[in-house]
N, CA, C and O of each residue as an XYZ file, in Angstrom:
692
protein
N      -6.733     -9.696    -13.080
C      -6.304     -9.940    -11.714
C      -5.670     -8.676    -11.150
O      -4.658     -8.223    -11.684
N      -6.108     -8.213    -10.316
C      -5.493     -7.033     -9.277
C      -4.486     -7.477     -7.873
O      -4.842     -7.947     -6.792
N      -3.689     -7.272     -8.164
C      -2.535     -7.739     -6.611
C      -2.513     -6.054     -6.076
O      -2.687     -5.005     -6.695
N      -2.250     -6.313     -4.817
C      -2.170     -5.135     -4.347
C      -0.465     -6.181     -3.287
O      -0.171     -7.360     -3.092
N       0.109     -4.921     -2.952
C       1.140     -4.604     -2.094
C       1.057     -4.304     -1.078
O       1.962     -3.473     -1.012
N       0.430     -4.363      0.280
C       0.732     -3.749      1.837
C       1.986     -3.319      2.540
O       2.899     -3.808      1.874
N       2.219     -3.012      3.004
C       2.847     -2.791      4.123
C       3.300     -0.940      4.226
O       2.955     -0.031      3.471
N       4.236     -0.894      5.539
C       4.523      0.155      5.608
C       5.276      0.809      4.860
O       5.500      0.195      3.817
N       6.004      2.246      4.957
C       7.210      2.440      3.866
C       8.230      1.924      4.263
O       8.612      1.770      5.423
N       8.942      1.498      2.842
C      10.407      0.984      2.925
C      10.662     -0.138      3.462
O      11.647     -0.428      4.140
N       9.428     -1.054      3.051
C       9.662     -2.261      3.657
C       9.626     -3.164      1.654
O      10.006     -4.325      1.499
N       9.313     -2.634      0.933
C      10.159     -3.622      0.199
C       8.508     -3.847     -1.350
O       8.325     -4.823     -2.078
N       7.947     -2.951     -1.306
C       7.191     -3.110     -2.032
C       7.189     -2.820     -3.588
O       6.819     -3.605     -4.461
N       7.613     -1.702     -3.738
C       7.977     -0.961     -5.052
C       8.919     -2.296     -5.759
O       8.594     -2.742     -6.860
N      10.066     -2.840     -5.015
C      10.796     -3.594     -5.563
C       9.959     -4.904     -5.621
O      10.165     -5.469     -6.695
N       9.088     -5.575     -4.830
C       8.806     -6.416     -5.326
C       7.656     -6.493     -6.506
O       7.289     -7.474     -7.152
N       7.274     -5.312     -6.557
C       6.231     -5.430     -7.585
C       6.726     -5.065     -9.246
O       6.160     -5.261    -10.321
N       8.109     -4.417     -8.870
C       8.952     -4.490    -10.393
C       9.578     -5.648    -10.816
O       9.872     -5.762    -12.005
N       9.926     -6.885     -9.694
C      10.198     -7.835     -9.820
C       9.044     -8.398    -10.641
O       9.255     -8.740    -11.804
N       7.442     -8.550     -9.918
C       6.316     -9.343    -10.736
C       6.110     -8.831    -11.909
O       5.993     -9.607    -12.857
N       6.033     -7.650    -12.083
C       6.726     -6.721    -13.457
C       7.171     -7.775    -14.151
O       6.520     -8.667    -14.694
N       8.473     -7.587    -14.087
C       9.804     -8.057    -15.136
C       9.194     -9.829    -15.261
O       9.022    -10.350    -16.363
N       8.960    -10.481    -14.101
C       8.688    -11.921    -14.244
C       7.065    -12.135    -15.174
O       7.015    -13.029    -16.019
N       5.901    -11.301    -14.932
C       4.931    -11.364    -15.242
C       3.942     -9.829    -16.069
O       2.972     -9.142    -15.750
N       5.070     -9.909    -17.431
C       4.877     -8.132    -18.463
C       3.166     -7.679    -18.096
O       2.721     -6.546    -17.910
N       2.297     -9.256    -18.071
C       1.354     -8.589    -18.543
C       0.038     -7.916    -17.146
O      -1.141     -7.569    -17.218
N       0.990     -7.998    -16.066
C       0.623     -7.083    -14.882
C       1.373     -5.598    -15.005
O       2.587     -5.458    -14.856
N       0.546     -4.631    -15.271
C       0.954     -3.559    -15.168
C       1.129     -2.952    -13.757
O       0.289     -3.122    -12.873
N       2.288     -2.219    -13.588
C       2.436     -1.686    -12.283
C       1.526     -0.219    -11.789
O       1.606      0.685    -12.621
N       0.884      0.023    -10.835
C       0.017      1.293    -11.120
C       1.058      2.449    -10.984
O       2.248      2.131    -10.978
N       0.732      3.687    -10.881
C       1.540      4.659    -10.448
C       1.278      4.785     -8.886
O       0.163      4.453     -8.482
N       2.046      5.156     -8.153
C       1.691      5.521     -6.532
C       1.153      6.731     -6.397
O       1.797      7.691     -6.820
N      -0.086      6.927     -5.805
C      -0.345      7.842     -5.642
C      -0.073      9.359     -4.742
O      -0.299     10.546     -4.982
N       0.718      8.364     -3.245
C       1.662      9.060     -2.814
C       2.535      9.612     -3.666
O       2.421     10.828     -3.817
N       3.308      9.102     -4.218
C       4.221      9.909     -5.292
C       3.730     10.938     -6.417
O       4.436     11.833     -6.879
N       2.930     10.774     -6.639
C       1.833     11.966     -7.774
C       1.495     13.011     -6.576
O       1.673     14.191     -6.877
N       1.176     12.826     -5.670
C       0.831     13.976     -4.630
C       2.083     15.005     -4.318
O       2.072     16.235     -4.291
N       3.101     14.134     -4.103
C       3.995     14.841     -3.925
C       4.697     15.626     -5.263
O       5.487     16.551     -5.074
N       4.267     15.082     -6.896
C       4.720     15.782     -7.985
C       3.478     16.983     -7.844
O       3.796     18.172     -7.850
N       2.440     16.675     -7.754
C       1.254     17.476     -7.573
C       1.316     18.807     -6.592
O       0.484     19.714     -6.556
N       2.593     18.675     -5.760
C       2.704     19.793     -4.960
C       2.274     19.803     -3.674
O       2.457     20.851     -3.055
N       1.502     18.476     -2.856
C       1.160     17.930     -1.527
C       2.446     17.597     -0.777
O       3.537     17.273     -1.246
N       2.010     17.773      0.709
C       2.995     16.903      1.496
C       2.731     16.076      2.163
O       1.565     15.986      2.546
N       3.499     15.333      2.488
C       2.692     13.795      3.395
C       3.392     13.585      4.676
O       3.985     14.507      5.236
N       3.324     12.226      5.213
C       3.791     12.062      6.480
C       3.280     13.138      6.953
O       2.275     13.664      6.476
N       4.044     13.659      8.128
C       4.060     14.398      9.490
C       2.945     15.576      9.024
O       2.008     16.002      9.698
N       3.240     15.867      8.009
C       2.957     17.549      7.186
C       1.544     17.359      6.169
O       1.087     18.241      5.442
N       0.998     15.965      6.334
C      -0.294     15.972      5.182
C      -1.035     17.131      6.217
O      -0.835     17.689      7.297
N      -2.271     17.074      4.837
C      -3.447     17.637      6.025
C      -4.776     16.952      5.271
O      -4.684     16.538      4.115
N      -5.988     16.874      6.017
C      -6.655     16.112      5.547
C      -6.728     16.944      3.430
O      -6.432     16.122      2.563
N      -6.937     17.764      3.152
C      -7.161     18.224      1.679
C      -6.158     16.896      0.832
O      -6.576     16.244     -0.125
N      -4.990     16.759      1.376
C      -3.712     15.998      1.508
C      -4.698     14.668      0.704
O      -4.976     14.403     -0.466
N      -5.045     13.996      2.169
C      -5.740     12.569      2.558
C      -6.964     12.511      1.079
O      -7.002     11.502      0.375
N      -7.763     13.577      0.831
C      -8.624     13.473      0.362
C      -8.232     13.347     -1.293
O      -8.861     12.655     -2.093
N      -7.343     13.971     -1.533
C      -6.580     13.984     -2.799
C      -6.207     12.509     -3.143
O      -6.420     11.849     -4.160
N      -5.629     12.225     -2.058
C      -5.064     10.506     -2.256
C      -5.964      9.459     -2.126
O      -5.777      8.385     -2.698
N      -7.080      9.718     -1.308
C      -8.252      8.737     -1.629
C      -8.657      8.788     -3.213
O      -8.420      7.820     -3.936
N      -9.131      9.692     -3.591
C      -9.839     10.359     -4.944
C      -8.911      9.411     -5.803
O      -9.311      8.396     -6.373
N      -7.393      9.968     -5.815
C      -6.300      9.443     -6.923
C      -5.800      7.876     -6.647
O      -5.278      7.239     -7.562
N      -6.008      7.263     -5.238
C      -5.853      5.648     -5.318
C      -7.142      5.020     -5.986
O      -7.003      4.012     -6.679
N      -8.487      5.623     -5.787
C      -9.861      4.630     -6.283
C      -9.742      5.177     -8.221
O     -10.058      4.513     -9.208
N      -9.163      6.615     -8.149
C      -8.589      6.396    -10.033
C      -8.034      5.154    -10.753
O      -8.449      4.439    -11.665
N      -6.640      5.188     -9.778
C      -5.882      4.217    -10.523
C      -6.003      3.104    -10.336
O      -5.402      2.405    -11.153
N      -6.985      2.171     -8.966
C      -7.234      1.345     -9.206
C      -8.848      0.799     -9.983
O      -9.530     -0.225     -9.945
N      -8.904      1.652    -10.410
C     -10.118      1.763    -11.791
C      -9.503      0.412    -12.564
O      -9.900     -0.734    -12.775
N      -8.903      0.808    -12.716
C      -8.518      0.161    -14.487
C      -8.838     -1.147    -14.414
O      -8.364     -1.831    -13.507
N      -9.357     -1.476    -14.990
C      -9.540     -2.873    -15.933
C      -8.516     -4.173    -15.618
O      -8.670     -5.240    -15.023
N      -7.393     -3.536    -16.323
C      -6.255     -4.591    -17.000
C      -5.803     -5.138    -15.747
O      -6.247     -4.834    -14.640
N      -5.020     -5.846    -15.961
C      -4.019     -6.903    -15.094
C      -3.624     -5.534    -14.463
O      -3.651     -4.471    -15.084
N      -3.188     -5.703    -12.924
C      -2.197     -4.814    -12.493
C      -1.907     -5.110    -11.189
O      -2.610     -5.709    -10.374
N      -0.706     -4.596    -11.046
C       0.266     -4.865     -9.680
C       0.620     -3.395     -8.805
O       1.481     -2.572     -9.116
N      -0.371     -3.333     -7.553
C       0.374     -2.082     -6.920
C       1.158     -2.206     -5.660
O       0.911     -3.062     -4.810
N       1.978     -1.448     -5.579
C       2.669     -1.159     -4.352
C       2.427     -0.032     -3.471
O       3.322      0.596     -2.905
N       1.345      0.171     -3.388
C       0.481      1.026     -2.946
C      -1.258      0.916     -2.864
O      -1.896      1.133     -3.894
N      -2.011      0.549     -1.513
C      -3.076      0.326     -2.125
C      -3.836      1.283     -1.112
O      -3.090      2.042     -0.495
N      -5.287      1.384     -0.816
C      -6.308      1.571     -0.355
C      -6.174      1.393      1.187
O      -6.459      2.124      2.135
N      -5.538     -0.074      1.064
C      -5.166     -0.638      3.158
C      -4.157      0.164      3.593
O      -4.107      0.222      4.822
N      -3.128      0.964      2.871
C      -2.153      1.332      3.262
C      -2.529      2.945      3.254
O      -1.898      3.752      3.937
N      -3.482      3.264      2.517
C      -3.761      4.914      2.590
C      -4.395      5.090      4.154
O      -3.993      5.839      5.044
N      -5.646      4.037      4.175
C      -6.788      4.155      5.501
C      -5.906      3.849      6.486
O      -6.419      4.216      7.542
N      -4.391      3.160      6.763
C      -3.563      3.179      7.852
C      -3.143      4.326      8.207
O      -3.148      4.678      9.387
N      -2.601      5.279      6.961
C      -1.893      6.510      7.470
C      -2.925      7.610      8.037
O      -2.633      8.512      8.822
N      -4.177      7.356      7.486
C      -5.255      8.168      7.799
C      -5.105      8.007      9.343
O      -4.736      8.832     10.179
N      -5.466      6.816      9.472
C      -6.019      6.502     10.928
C      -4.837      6.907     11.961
O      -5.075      7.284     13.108
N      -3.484      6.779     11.395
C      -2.637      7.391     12.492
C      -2.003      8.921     12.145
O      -1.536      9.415     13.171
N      -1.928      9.410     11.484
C      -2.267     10.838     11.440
C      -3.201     11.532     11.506
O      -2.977     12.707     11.796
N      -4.130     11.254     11.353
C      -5.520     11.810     12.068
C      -6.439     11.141     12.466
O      -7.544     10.867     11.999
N      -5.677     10.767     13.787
C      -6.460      9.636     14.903
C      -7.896     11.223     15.608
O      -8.911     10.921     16.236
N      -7.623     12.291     15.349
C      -8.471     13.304     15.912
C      -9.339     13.808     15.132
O     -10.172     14.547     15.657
N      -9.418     13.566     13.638
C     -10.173     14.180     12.453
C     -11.609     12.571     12.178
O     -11.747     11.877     11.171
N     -12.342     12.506     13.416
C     -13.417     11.507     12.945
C     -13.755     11.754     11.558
O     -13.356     10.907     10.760
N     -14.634     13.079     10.951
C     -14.617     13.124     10.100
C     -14.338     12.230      8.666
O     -15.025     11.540      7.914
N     -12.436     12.809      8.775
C     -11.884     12.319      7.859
C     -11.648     10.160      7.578
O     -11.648      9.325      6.673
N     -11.536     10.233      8.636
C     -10.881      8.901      9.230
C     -12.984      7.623      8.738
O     -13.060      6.512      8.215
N     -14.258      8.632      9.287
C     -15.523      7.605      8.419
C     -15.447      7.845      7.457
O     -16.250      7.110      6.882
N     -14.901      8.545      6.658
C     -15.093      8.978      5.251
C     -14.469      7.853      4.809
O     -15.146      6.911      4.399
N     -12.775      7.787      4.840
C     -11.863      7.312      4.108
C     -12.487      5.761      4.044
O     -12.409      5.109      3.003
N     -13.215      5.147      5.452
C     -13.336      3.898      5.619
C     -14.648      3.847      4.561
O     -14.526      3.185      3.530
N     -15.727      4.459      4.801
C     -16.898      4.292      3.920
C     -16.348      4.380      2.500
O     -17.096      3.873      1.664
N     -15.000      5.004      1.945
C     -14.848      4.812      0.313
C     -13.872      4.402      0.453
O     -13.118      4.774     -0.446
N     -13.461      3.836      1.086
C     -12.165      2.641      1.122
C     -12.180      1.515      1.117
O     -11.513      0.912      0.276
N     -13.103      0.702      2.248
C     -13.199     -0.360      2.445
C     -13.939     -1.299      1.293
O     -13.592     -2.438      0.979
N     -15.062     -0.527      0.733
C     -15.362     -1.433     -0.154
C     -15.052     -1.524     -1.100
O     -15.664     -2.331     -1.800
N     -13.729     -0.633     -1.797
C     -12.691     -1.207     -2.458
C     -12.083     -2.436     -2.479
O     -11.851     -3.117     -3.478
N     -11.821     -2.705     -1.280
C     -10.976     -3.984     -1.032
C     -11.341     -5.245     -1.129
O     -10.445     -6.023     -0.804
N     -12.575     -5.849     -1.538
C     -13.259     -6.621     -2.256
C     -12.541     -7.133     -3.563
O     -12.502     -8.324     -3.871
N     -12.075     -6.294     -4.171
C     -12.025     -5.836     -5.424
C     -10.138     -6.351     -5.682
O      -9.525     -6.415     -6.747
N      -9.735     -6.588     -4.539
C      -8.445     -7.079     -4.845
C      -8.261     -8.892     -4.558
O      -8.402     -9.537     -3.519
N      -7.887     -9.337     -5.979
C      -7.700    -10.733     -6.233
C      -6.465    -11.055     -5.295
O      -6.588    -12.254     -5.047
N      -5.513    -10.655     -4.752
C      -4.375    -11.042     -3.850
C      -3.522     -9.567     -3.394
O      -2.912     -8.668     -3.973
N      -3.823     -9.865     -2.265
C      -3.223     -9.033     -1.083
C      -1.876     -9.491     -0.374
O      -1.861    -10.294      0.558
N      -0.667     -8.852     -0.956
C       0.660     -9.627      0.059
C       1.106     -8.206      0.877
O       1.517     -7.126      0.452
N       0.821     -8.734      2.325
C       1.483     -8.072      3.159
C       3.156     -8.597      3.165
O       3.616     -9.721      2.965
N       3.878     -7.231      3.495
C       5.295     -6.810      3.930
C       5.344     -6.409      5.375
O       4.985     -5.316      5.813
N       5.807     -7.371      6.040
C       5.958     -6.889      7.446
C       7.105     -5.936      7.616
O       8.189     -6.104      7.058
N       6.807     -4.869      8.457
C       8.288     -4.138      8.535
C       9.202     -4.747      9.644
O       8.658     -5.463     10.485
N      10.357     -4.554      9.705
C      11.863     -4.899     10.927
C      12.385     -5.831      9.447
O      13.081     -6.696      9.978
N      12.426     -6.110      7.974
C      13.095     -6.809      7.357
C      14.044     -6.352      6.443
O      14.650     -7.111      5.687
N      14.230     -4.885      6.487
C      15.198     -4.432      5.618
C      15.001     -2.626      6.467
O      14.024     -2.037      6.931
N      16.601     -2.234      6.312
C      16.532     -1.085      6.734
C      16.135     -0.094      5.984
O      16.572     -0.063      4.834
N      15.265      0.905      6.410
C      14.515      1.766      5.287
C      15.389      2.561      4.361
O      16.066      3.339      5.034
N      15.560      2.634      3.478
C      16.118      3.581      2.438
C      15.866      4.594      2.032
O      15.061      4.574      1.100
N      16.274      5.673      2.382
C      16.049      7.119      2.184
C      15.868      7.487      0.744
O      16.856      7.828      0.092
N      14.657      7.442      0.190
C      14.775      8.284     -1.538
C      14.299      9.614     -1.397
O      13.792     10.029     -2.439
N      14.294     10.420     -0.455
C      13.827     11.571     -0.573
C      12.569     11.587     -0.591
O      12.166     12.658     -1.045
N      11.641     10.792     -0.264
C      10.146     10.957     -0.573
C       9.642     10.648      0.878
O       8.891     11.365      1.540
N      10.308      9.195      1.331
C       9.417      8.657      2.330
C      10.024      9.040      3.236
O      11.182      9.320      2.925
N       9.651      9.275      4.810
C      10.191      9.050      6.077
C      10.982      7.606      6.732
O      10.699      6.412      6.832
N      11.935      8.348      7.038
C      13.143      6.921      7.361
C      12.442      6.431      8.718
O      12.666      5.272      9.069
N      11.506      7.337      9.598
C      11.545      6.991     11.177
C      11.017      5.866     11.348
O       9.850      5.497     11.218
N      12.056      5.266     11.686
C      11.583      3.502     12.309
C      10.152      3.335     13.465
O       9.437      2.333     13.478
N      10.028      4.102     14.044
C       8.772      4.169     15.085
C       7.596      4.432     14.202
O       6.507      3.868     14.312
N       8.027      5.676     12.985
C       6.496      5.758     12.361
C       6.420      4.278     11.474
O       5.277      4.022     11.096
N       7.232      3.498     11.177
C       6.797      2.694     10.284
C       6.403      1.772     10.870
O       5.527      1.052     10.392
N       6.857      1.590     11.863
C       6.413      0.290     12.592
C       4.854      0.602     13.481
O       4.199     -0.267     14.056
N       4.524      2.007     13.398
C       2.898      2.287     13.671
C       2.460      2.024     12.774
O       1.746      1.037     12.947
N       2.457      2.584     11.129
C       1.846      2.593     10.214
C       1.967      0.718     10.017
O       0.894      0.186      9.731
N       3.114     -0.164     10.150
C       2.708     -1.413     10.337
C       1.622     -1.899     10.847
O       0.953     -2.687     10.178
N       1.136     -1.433     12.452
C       0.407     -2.069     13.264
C      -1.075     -1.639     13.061
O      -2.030     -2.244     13.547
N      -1.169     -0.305     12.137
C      -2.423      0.046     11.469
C      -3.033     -0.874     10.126
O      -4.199     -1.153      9.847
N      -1.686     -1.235      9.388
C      -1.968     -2.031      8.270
C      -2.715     -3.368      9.112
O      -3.941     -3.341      9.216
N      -1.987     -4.460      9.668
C      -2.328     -5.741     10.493
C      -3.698     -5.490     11.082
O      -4.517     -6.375     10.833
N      -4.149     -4.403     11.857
C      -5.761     -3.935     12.349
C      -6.268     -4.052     11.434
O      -7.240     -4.801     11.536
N      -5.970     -3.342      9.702
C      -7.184     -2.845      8.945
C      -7.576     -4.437      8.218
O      -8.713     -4.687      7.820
N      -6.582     -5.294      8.144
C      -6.484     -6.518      7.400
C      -7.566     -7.556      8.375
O      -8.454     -8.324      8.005
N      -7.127     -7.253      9.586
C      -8.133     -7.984     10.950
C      -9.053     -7.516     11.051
O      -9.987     -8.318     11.069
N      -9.404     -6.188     11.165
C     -10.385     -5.536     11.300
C     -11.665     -5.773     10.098
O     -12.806     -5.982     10.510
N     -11.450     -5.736      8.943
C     -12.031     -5.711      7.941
C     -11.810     -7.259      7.556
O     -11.499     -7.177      6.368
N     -11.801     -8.323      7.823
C     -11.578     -9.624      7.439
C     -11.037     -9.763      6.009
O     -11.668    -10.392      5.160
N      -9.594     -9.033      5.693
C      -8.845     -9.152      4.365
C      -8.046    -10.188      4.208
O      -6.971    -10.262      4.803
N      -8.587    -11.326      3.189
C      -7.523    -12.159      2.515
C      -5.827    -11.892      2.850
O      -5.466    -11.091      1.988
N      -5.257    -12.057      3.282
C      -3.837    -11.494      2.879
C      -3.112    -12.911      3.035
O      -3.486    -13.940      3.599
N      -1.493    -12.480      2.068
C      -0.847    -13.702      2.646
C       0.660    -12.489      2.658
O       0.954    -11.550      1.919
N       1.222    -12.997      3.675
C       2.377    -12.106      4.512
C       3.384    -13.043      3.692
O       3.383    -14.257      3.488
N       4.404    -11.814      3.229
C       5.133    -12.493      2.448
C       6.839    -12.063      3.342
O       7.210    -10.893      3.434
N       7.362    -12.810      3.701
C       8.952    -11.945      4.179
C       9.953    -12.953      4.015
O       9.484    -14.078      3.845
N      10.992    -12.883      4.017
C      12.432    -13.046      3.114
C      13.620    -11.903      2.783
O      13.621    -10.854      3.426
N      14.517    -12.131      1.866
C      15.073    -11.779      0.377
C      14.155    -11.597     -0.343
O      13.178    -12.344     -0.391
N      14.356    -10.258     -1.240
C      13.469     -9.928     -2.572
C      13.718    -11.286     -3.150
O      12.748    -11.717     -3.773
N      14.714    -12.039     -3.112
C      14.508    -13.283     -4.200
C      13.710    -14.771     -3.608
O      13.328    -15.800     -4.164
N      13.698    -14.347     -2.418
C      12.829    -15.567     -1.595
C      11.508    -14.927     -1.846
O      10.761    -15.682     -2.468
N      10.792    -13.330     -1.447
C       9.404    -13.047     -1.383
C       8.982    -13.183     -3.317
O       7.836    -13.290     -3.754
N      10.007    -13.146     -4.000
C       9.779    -13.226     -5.321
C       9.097    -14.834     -5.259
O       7.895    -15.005     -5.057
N       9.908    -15.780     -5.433
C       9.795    -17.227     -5.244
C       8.128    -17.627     -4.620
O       7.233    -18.278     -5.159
N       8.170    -17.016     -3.430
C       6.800    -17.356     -2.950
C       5.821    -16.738     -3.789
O       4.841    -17.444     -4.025
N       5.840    -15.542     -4.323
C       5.005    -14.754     -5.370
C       4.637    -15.700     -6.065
O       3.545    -16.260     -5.970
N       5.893    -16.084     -7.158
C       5.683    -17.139     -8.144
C       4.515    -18.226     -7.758
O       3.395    -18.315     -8.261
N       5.160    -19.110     -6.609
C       3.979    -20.134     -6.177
C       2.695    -19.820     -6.305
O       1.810    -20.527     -6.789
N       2.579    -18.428     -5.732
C       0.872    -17.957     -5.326
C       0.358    -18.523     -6.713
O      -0.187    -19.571     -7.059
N       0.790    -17.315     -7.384
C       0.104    -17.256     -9.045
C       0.537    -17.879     -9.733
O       0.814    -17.374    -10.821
N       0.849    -19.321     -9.509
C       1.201    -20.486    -10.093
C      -0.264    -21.210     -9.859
O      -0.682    -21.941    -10.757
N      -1.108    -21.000     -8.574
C      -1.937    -21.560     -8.104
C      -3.897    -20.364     -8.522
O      -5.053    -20.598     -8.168
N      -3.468    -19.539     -9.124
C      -3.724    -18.594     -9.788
C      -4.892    -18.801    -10.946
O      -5.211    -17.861    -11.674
């Protein structure tokens, strides 16, 4: 079973997927690939450039290779959002990402969107705090889910309420 994570940054994903972690060992969590880009020596937000974009396509369809059980907080819907609003001018880049993106998303057994306005973003040094970009990169996620007719179920609360509803899903699983 593959779960994937949506939403924008700092709306609450990383934590809930260490939660399904700790509740459910035998979902492995993937690595983010945003975060390898940035150990890798890339920059993102404001400062990617498509070489950026193309790196992170390549390294999200890696890690969601695998086989085994796994849980990301980071997927494919959330890369082709940032694409599309950072380089709303690079056609190019923006048919590419969709032609090896989209039919990825087949491929995910449960999709929980994170709406953003539910927790104030938390600065770790990686992501952008700006409330306007997240709440674009929101309204790109909701298009690509509509746009592309994606399963999702929108999960919002307390980490211990979106946990709870988790549970239910894959109770039904």
């Amino acid at each position: 079973m593959k779960i994937v994570i949506t939403g924008a940054q700092g709306v609450g994903k990383t934590t809930l997927a260490k939660q399904i972690n700790k509740h459910f060992p035998d979902f492995k969590i993937l690595p983010e690939a945003a975060r390898l880009a940035v150990e890798a020596g890339y920059k993102l937000d404001y400062i990617a450039t498509a070489e950026t974009e193309l790196w992170l396509i390549a390294k999200q369809i890696e890690l969601e290779s695998i086989e085994s059980k796994w849980v990301a907080d980071r997927c494919g819907i959330d890369l082709l959002a940032y694409i599309h609003h950072l380089f709303s001018d690079e056609s190019f880049l923006i048919e590419f990402a969709t032609k090896t993106l989209v039919p990825k998303f087949s491929k995910y057994d449960l999709v929980l969107y994170l709406p953003s306005g539910q927790f104030a973003i938390e600065d770790d040094g990686v992501r952008t705090t700006d409330i306007k970009f997240q709440q674009a990169i929101d309204e790109r996620i909701r298009d690509i889910l509509e746009k592309h007719k994606i399963p999702f179920v929108k999960i919002v609360g307390s980490p211990e309420e979106r946990l709870v509803r988790v549970k239910n899903l894959l109770a039904f699983k």
